[in-house]
N, C-alpha and C positions, 0 to 999 in steps of 0.2 A: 237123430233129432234130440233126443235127450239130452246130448253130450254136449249139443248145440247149447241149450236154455242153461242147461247148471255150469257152463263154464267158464273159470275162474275171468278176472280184471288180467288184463295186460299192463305192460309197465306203461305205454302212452296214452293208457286209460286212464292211471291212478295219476299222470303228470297235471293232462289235462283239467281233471277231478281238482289236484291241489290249487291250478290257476281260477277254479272257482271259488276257492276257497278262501285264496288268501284276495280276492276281490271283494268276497262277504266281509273278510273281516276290515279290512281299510273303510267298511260301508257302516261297520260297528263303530272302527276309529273314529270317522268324522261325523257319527251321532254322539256319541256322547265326550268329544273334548273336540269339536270342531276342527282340527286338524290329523293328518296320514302322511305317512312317507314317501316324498315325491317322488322318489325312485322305484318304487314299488306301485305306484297308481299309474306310472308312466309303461311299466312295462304289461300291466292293465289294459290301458287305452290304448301301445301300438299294435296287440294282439288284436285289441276289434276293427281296428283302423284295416289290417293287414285281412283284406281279403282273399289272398290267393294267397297263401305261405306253400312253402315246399315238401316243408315237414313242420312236426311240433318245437323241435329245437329254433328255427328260421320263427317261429311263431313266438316261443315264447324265450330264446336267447339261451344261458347255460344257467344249469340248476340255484345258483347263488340268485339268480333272479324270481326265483319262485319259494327261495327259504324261507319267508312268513306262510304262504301257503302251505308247504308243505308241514310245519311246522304245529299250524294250524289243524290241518289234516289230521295227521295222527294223531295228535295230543285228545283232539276231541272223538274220537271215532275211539278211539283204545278207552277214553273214560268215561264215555257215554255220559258226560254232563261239561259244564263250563268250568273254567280255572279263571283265577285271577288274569291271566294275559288275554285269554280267549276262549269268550263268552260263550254261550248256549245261543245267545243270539246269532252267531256268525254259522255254528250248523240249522240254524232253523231257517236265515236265509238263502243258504245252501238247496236248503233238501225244497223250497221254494221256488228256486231259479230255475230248477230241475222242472217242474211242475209247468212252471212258466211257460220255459223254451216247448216242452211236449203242444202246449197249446199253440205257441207261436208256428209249431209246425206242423200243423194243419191250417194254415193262411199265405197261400203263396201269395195273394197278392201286396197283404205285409209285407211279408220277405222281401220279395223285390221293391217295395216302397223305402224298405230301410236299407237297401243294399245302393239304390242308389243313393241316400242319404249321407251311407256312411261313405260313399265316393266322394261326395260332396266335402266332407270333413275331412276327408285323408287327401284332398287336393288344398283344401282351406292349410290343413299341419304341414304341409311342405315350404308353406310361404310363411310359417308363424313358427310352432314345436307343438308337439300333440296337444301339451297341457296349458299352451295357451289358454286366457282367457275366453276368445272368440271360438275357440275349438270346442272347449267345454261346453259354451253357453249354444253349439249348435247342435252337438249330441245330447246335451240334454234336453232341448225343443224335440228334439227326434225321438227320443224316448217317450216324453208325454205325448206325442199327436200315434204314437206306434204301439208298444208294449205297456203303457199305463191307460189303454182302453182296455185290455183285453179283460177278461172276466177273475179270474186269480191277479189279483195285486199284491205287492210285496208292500207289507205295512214294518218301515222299518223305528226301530222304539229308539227313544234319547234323551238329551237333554233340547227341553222346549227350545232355551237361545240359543244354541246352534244350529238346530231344524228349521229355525225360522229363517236363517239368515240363507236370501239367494244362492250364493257365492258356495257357501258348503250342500245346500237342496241340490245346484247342477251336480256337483260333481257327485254327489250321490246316486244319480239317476246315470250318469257315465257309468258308473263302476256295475252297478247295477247291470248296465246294458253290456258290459266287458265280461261279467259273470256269465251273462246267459248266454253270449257268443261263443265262449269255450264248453259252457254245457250244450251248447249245439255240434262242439268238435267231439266232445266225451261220446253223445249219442254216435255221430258219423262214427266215429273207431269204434262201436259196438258197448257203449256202456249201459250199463243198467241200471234200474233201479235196485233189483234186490241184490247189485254186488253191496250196493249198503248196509241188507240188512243179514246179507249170508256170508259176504267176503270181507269182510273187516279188516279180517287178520291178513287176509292175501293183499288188501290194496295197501297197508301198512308196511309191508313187508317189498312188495313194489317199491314204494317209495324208499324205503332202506337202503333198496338195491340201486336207486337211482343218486343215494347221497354218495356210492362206494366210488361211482364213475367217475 
């Protein structure tokens, strides 16, 4: 039983982990300069869209798709503060989402409210592209009537004209929702909270191992 609780992050733990991560930070991007890299928000939203993947790779594609996260990941975790590329804000809404998702799963009847939802949006992206406008604007509706009840809300900080503006608030609430999706896969593969604050160096070290592949 011991061996159980103290042991270390797996490498599809720390993958998963960094697809939080580098969702945070696109979520920091588009608070304070209104815009994020559509190839990176994209690979975002088909991971929550993708309700049944096979594996993590099928889920989240090959590592070059996860290089802001991962990137993210270590940089912040090994300096235990922000850097100019990526802020304190992107682990704070990390270590947030985490919080989140734990709540979201003890609500099955959410869960399946948002699961047919996001059925709904992943049949809507096949007649449109994920990041259509119409796609965004229905997973964001999903968001606020689902995970922006719940008691722990993500209060994300920025610049006032960009938060104000529609257009950047959905896809916020997307990204958002694509973070906690994969912090619900990090949980399902056995992640932890305190691989946070015990394994650092191990989920770093994971991810090294995943840039070598």
């Amino acid at each position: 039983m011991c061996q159980l609780i103290f042991s270390g992050p797996t490498h599809e733990q720390a993958v998963t982990l960094a697809a939080v991560f580098q969702a945070c930070h696109l979520v920091d991007q588009l608070a304070n300069t209104g815009g994020a890299n559509n190839q990176q928000t994209e690979v975002c939203l088909s991971a929550l869209l993708n309700q049944h993947p096979t594996s993590v790779t099928d889920l989240y594609g090959s590592e070059q798709a996860l290089e802001t996260g991962i990137e993210a990941m270590t940089t912040l975790l090994a300096k235990h503060q922000g850097t100019a590329l990526y802020t304190s804000n992107t682990l704070i809404y990390a270590l947030s989402v985490l919080t989140l998702e734990r709540q979201l799963f003890d609500r099955p009847v959410m869960l399946k409210a948002i699961a047919e939802g996001i059925d709904n949006a992943n049949r809507q992206a096949e007649h449109f592209s994920v990041t259509h406008s119409n796609v965004i604007a229905n997973v964001a509706s999903l968001y606020q009537q689902t995970l922006s009840t719940l008691r722990r809300r993500i209060q994300v900080k920025g610049n006032a004209i960009y938060l104000q503006q529609p257009g950047v608030a959905e896809r916020i609430r997307c990204l958002l929702f694509a973070a906690v999706r994969s912090a619900y896969l990090w949980r399902q593969l056995g992640g932890k909270r305190y691989h946070l604050l015990f394994w650092r160096g191990a989920l770093i070290k994971a991810l090294k191992n995943h840039h070598k592949q």
